[in-house]
N, C-alpha and C positions, 0 to 999 in steps of 0.2 A: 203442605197440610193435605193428608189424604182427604176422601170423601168422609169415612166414619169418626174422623177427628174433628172434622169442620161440623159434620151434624152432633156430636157431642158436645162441641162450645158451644151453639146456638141454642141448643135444649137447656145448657145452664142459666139463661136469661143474662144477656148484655145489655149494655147500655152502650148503642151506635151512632154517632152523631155523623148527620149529613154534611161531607164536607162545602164550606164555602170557598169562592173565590176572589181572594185580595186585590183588587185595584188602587193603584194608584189615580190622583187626581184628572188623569189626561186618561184615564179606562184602559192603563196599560199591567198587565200583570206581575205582581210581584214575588219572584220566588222566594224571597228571603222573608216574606210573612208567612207566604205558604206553608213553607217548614217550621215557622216558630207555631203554627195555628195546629200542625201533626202534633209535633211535641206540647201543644199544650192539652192534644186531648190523648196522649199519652199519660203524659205526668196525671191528671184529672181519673185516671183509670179505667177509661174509658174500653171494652171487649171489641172495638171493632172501628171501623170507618166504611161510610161510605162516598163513592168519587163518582164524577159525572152523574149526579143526579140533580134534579129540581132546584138545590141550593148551587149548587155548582154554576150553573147557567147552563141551558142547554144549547146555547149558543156557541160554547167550546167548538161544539162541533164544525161549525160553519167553516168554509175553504179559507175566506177572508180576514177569521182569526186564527182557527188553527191551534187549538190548546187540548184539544181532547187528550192528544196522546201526551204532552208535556206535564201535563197537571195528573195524570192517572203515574206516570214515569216517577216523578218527581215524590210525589205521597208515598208510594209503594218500596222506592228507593230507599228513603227516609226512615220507616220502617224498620226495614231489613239493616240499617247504620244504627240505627235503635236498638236491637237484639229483639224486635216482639215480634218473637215467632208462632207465638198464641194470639196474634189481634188478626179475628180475620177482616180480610181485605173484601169489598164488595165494588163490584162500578156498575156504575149506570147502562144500560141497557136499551137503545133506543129504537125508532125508524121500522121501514119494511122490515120483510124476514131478512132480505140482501145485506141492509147495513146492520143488524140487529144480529147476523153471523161473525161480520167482521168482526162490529165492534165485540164480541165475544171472545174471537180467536185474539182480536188486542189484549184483554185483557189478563185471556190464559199467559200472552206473552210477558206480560208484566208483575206476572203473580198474585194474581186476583184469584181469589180460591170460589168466590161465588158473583154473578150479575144478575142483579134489581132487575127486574124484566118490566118495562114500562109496554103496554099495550096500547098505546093514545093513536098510534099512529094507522092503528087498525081500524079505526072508529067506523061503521059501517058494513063492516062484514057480519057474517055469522060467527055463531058463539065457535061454531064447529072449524070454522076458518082459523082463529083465531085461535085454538085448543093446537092445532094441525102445528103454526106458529112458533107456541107455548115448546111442544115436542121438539121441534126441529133445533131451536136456541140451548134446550136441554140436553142435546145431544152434544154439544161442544165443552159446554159450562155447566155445573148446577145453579138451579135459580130458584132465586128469590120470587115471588111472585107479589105484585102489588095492585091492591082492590083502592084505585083514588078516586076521591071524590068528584061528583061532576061537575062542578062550580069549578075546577082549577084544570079544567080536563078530561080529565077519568069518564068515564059510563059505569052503568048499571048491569051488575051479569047477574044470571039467572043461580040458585042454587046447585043446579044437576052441571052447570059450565065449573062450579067448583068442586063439584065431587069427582068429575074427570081430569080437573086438575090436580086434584091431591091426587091421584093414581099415576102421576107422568113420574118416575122411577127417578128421575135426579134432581125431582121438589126437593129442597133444602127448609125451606122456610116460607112463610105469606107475612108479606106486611100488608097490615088489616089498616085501611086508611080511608074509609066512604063519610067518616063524620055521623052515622046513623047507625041507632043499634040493632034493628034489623037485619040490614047489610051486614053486621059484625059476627050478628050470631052466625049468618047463610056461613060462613068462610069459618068458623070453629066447629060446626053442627059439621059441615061436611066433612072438614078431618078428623074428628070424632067416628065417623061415621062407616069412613074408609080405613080404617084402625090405624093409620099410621102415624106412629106414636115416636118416629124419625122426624117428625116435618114439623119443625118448631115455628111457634105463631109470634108476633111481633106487633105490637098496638105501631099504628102511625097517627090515630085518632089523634091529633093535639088538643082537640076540645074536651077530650076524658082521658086523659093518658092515665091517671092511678086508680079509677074506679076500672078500666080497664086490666090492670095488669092485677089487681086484689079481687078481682073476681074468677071464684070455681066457678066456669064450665061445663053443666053435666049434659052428656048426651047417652045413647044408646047403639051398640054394638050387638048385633046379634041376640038381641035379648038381654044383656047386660048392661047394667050403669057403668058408665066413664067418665072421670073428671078431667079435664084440661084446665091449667093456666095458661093468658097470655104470657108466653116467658120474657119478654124483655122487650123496649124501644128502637125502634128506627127513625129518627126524629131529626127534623128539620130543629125543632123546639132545644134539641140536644146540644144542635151544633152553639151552643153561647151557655153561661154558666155549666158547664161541663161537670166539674167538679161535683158541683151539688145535685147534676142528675144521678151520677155514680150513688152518692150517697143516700139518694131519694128512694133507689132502685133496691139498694141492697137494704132499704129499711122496708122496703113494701115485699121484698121476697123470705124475708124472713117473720114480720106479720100474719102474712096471708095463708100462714100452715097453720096460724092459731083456730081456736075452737070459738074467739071471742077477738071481732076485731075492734080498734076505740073508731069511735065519733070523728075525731079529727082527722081522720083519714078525708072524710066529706068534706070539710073545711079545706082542709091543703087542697082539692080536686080543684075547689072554686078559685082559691089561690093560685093557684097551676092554671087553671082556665081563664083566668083574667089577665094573667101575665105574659102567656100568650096569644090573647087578642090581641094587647097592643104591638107586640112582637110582628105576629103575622098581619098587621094590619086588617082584625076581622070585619073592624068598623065600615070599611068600603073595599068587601069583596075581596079581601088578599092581596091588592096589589101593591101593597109597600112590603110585601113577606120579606120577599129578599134585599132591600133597600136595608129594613129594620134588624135582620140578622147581623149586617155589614154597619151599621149603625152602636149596635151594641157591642162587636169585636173593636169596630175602631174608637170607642171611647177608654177600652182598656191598653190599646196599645196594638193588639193584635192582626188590625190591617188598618192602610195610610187612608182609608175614606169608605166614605159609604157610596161609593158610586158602584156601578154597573157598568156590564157591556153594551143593553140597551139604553140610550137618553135619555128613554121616556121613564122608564123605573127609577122611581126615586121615592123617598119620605112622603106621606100623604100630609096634607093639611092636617098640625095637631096631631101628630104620632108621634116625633119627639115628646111631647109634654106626655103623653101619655105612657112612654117609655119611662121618662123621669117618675110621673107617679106608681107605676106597677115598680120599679124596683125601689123605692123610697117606703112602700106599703110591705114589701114581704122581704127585706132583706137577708132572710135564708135562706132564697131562692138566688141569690146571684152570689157571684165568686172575681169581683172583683178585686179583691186584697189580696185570694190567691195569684190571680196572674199579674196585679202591680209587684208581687214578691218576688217572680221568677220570670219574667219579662224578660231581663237584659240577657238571660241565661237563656233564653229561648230564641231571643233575635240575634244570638252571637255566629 
């Protein structure tokens, strides 16, 4: 997928779910869930995936496990034995600039068309340090660029740090992800601003994901009004009823051209917003996020447990039950029937 094919899927608005990773009970990795969790968010319609990111465990990386490149190999592969030569492929992005090069040139190897550029590891430099960074990973990979929130990580950057960013010539896309609408506006105002109407935006907000993607935009260019939508998710939130974010996605981008939009757009936001609190564990800080994704694949079948690589991640007190009641309350939001239906056909 060249560069101007890869930036015209992203302008069409996807729906990308973060991939997770399958454990078995002893925290050992399971490729034969791996590939039925691809195909399930193929079959689901999903425009993309992303690998080695925050769902993934960033722990892949480490000498001691060693999964970074098997699980980036393995997605990408599966793929490609798929025929979806239109799903673009994204990986995680980590580390100094040294391993944030490599792991680039990994992923150019494996067919990764764009890398989620994570900044965490910068934490402490300057804005201008960290732009210098942004360029350098740019020049291997187009990138993603990701504004996360600092409760799970992420920092605070200044506006003018985004408008030099939308200027780095192989920006593909910003997943907008600070949890604050201030934050959200700095990172649309600025690519509004720097006219680049190439560099498609992506809600990662899970606490507003559809008041997000249903909302015009307007900024000013030179004198002129400009509209933007966020065009599409990058969602951790994604990676589990899959199906029914496709359909969530494609009823909010054909909505949000109207001149009149309904009420229960607000409604479904609250619903969407409370399904994944209990999801991500909002109640105490995020730390069941990933426990709870892995929680809800493996009640469908889709991985052998909700364990982790680290011991300590796990289900917080009362986050199963609150799983149970967010999907027993909106039942439209989840897609368990789909994947009890096509399961055996996915794990084959």
């Amino acid at each position: 997928m060249d560069i101007t094919t890869l930036r015209n899927r992203l302008l069409e608005g996807l729906a990308i779910p973060a991939c997770p990773l399958p454990l078995d009970e002893d925290r050992c990795w399971s490729p034969k869930h791996q590939r039925a969790i691809t195909r399930y968010y193929v079959a689901s319609g999903a425009g993309g995936i992303a690998v080695g990111v925050h769902s993934t465990q960033f722990a892949i990386r480490r000498s001691d496990i060693g999964l970074f490149e098997p699980v980036l190999e393995l997605v990408s592969g599966e793929l490609d034995a798929l025929g979806c030569e239109s799903m673009v492929k994204i990986a995680g992005i980590c580390g100094n600039t040294q391993q944030a090069l490599e792991e680039a040139h990994t992923a150019i190897r494996f067919g990764y068309h764009a890398g989620l550029l994570s900044m965490t590891a910068l934490h402490g430099n300057s804005e201008a340090t960290i732009l210098e960074h942004c360029r350098n990973v740019a020049e291997v990979i187009p990138v993603v660029g990701f504004y996360l929130q600092p409760s799970v990580g992420g920092q605070i950057y200044s506006f003018d740090f985004w408008r030099q960013f939308a200027e780095i010539q192989n920006v593909v896309a910003i997943k907008i992800a600070p949890f604050n609408r201030y934050q959200t506006w700095d990172v649309v105002r600025a690519v509004i601003e720097t006219g680049r109407d190439d560099i498609a935006l992506y809600t990662g907000n899970d606490d507003n994901i559809i008041v997000d993607l249903l909302t015009a935009f307007e900024g000013t260019v030179n004198g002129t009004k400009k509209r933007r939508f966020i065009d599409g998710g990058l969602l951790g939130q994604w990676g589990v009823w899959t199906s029914q974010a496709v359909r969530l996605l494609d009823e909010i981008k054909r909505d949000r051209l109207l001149s009149t939009i309904s009420s229960r757009w607000l409604s479904e936001n609250v619903a969407l917003t409370d399904a994944n609190a209990a999801l991500f564990d909002a109640a105490n800080g995020f730390s069941g996020c990933i426990p709870g994704i892995m929680e809800v694949l493996r009640r469908g079948g889709l991985s052998p447990s909700n364990a982790c690589l680290d011991p300590n991640e796990k289900l917080s007190n009362g986050q199963s039950d609150e799983l149970d009641r967010v999907m027993q309350s909106y039942p439209h939001l989840v897609d368990h029937q789909f994947v009890s239906e096509n399961l055996d056909q996915w794990l084959s």
